[in-house]
Every structure is written in structure tokens, then in C-alpha cells.
C-alpha positions as CSV (number, residue, x, y, z in Angstrom):
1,X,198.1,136.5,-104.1
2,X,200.6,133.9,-105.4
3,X,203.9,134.0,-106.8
4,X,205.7,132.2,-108.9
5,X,209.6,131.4,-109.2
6,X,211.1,131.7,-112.5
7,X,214.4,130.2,-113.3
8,X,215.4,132.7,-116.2
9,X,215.9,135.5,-114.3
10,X,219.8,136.6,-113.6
11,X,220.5,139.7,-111.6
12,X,223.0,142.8,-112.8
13,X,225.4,145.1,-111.3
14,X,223.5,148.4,-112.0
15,X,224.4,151.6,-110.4
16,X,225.7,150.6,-107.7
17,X,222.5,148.1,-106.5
18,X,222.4,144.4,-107.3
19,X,219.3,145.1,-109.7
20,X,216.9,142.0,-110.7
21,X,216.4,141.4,-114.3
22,X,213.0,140.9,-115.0
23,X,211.2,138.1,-117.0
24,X,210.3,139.7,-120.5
25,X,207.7,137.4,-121.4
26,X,205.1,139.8,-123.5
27,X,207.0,142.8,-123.0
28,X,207.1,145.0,-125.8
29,X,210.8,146.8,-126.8
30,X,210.8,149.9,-124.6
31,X,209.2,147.9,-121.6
32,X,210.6,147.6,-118.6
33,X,213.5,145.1,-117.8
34,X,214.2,145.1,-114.1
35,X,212.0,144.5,-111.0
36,X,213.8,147.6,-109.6
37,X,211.8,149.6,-112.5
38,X,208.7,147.6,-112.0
39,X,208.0,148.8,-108.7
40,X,209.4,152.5,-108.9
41,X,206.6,152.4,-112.0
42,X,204.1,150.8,-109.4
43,X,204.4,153.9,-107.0
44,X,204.5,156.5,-109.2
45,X,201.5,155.1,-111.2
46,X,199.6,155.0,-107.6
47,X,201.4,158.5,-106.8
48,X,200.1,159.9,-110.3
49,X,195.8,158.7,-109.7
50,X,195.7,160.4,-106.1
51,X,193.4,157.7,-105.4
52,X,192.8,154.0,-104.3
53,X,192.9,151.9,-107.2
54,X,191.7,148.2,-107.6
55,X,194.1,145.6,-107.8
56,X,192.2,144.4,-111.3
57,X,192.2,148.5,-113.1
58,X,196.5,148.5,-111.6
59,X,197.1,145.0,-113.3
60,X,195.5,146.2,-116.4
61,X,197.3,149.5,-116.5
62,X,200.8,148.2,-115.9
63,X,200.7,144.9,-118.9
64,X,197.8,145.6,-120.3
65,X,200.1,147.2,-123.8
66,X,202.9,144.7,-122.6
67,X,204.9,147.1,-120.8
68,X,205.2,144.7,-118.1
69,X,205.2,141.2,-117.4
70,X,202.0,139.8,-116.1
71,X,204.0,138.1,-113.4
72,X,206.8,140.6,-112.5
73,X,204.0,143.0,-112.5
74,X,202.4,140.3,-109.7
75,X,206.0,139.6,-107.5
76,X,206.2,143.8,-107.7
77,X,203.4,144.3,-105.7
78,X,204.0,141.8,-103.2
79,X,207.6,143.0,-102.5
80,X,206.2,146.2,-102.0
81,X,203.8,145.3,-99.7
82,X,206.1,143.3,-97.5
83,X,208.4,146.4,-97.6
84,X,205.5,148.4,-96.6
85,X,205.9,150.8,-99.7
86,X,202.3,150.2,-100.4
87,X,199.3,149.4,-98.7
88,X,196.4,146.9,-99.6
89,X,192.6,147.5,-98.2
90,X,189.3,145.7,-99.5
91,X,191.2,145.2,-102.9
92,X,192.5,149.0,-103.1
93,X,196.1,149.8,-103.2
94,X,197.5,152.7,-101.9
95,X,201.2,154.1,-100.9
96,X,202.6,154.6,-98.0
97,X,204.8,157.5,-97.0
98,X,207.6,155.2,-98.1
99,X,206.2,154.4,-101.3
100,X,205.3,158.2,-101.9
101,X,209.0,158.9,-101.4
102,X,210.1,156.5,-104.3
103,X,207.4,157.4,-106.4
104,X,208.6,161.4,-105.8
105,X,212.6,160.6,-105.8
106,X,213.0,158.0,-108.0
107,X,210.2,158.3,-111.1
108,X,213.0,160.1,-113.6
109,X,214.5,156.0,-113.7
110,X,211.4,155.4,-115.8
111,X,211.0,156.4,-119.6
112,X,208.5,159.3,-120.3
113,X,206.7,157.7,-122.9
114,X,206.3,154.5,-120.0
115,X,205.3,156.6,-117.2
116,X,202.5,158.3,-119.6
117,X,201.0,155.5,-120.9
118,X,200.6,153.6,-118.2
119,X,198.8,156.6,-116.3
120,X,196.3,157.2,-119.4
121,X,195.9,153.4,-119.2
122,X,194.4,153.8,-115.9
123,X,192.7,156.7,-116.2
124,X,190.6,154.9,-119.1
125,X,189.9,152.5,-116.8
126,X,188.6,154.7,-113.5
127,X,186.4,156.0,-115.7
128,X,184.9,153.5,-117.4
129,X,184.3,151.8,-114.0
130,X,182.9,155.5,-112.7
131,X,180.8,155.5,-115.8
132,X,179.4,152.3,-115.3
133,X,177.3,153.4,-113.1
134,X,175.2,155.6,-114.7
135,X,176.4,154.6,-118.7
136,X,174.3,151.6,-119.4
137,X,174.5,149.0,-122.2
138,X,172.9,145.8,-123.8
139,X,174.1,144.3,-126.7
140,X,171.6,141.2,-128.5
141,X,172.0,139.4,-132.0
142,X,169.8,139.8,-135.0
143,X,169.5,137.5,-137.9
144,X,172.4,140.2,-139.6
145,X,174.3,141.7,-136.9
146,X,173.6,142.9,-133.4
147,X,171.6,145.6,-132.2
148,X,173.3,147.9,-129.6
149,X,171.1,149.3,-127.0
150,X,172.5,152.2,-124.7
151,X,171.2,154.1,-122.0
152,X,171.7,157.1,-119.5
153,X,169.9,156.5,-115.6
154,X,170.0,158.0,-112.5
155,X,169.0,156.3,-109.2
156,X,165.2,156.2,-110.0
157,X,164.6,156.7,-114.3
158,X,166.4,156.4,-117.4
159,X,167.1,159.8,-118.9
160,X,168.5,159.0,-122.5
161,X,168.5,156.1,-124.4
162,X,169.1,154.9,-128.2
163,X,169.7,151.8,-130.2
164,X,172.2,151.3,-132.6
165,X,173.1,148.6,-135.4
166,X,176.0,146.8,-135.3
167,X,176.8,144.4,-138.4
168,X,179.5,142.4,-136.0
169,X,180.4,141.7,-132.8
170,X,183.4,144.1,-132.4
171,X,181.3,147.2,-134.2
172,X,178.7,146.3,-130.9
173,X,181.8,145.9,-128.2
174,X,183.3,149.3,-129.6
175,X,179.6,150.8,-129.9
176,X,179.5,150.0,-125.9
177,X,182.7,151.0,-124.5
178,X,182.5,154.4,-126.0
179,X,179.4,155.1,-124.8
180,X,180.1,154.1,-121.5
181,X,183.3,156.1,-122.3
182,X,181.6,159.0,-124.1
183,X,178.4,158.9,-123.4
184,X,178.0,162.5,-121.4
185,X,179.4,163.9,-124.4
186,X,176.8,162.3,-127.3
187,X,174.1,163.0,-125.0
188,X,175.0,166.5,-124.7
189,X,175.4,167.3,-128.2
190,X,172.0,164.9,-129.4
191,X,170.0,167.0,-127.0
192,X,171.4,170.3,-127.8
193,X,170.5,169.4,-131.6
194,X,167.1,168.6,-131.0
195,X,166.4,171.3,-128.7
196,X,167.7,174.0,-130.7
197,X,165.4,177.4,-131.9
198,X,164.8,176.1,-135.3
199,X,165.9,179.1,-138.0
200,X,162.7,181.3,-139.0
């Protein structure tokens, strides 16, 4: 953990708090603009998964659509720590009781639309990481393109698998995340196809 000082901030009279102003560097309009923000977004966003979440998938989820500053994002988590609003094990973050309480009294400062996207954001993430597991993929490169290959496994044999052609790079990176994504779905509808009673 570092942080960093930044001489652009300025702080606010704001409903009765002395409110930080946040740095806005990559922050799209409707992003958030104070630290207070930042870390009420930070607990409810922890509040909202139910679960221990990694500081990489929280990072992602907070600036990943520039809703947040990269670095305000960073200074938020450490002042909450030190307030003991949320706790930090083996790279998980979780709230405290005290960090429940802002996430449960204090989320309506926080736009709809912000408080939604950022939760989808890192539910995307938990399960890609959940579906990594078992959703397997291998992309290599062909004299016109790349050839996709992607697979289903359990602990002991692979279950499913198919190859697919990609005529660029990005086909074959969107080709893998949806099927680590997605992949429970295609395989459910490919093998319900080929199973089915053909008509007499």
C-alpha cells in the first residue's frame, strides 16, 4: 500500500462536514468528486457482494469505467482502514460493523446509476474469477488469425471442449472472456441440440 499527496486537491464546506475534493484525473462526468463519496461508495460496494472481495476485482470495480480516481480510489481504502471501517485479510476486504453502518445510513449520498454500475462491475468480475476454475481457455496464432480453443473440466477430465476461429486478436480475447463468462450456458444449449430425439 502507498499513497500519494497531490497538491490539487482543495477541500469544501459541504453539509455541514469539511468535505475533501477529490482528484478527477480519469473520472468520467457523473463520477464521483469527493473522498467523502469515495469511501461511502467503498462500503456499500463491499455491503452490496456479501462477500470478501480481492483488493485487485475492488480496484477494478470502482475506476475501472472511470468513476473513480485510481488514486483517490487507493487513499479511500487506507483511510478506511485506519478508521477501522473496513478490514483487510490475505488480500480480502471486508467491513466492519462500522463500515456496515455507513454503507446502510449513508449510501442514498451516492447516484443510483454509480452505485449500480459499480456493483455489476464487480459481480462480472467474481465470476469470471469463480469461472476460471472450471472455464478453460487457450488462444494460439495461425498464418490468418488465431484459433481459440475452450474447454469445460472438472477436478479429474475435461467434459466439453471446442475450437473456434478468430480472424484477430480482439475476436479471440472476446471469444475467451465470454466463454469463461458464458460458458455453462453454450454448453447447455450445444448438448441439448445434439442430444435431442430427432423428428420421425
Amino acid at each position: 500500500m502507498f499513497s500519494i499527496s497531490i497538491n490539487t486537491k482543495t477541500f469544501v464546506k459541504a453539509g455541514g462536514f469539511l468535505q475533501e475534493k477529490a482528484f478527477l484525473g480519469g473520472v468520467v462526468p457523473g463520477g464521483l468528486t469527493t473522498s467523502k463519496e469515495i469511501k461511502i461508495l467503498i462500503c456499500y460496494l463491499l455491503s452490496a457482494i456479501k462477500e470478501p472481495v480481492s483488493h485487485s476485482l475492488l480496484i477494478t470495480a470502482l475506476t475501472k469505467e472511470g468513476l473513480v480516481n485510481y488514486f483517490e480510489c487507493a487513499d479511500a481504502l487506507g483511510d478506511l482502514m485506519q478508521a477501522e471501517n473496513i478490514v483487510l485479510q490475505d488480500d480480502y476486504y471486508s467491513l466492519s460493523e462500522a463500515g456496515r453502518d455507513i454503507a446502510e445510513n449513508l449510501y442514498e449520498n451516492i447516484p443510483l446509476t454509480v452505485r449500480e454500475r459499480v456493483v455489476r462491475l464487480a459481480n462480472e468480475s467474481l465470476k469470471l474469477q469463480k469461472n476460471r476454475a472450471q472455464h478453460h481457455t487457450r488462444t494460439r496464432k495461425i498464418n490468418n488469425g488465431y484459433v481459440v480453443r475452450c474447454w469445460l473440466s472438472d477436478n479429474e477430465s475435461e467434459l466439453f471442449s471446442l475450437e473456434l476461429y478468430a480472424p484477430n486478436r480482439r475476436y479471440a480475447q472476446n471469444v475467451e472472456r465470454n466463454f469463461v463468462m458464458n460458458g455453462e450456458e453454450l454448453i447447455r444449449t450445444t448438448i441439448a441440440n445434439l442430444t435431442a430425439d430427432a423428428d420421425d
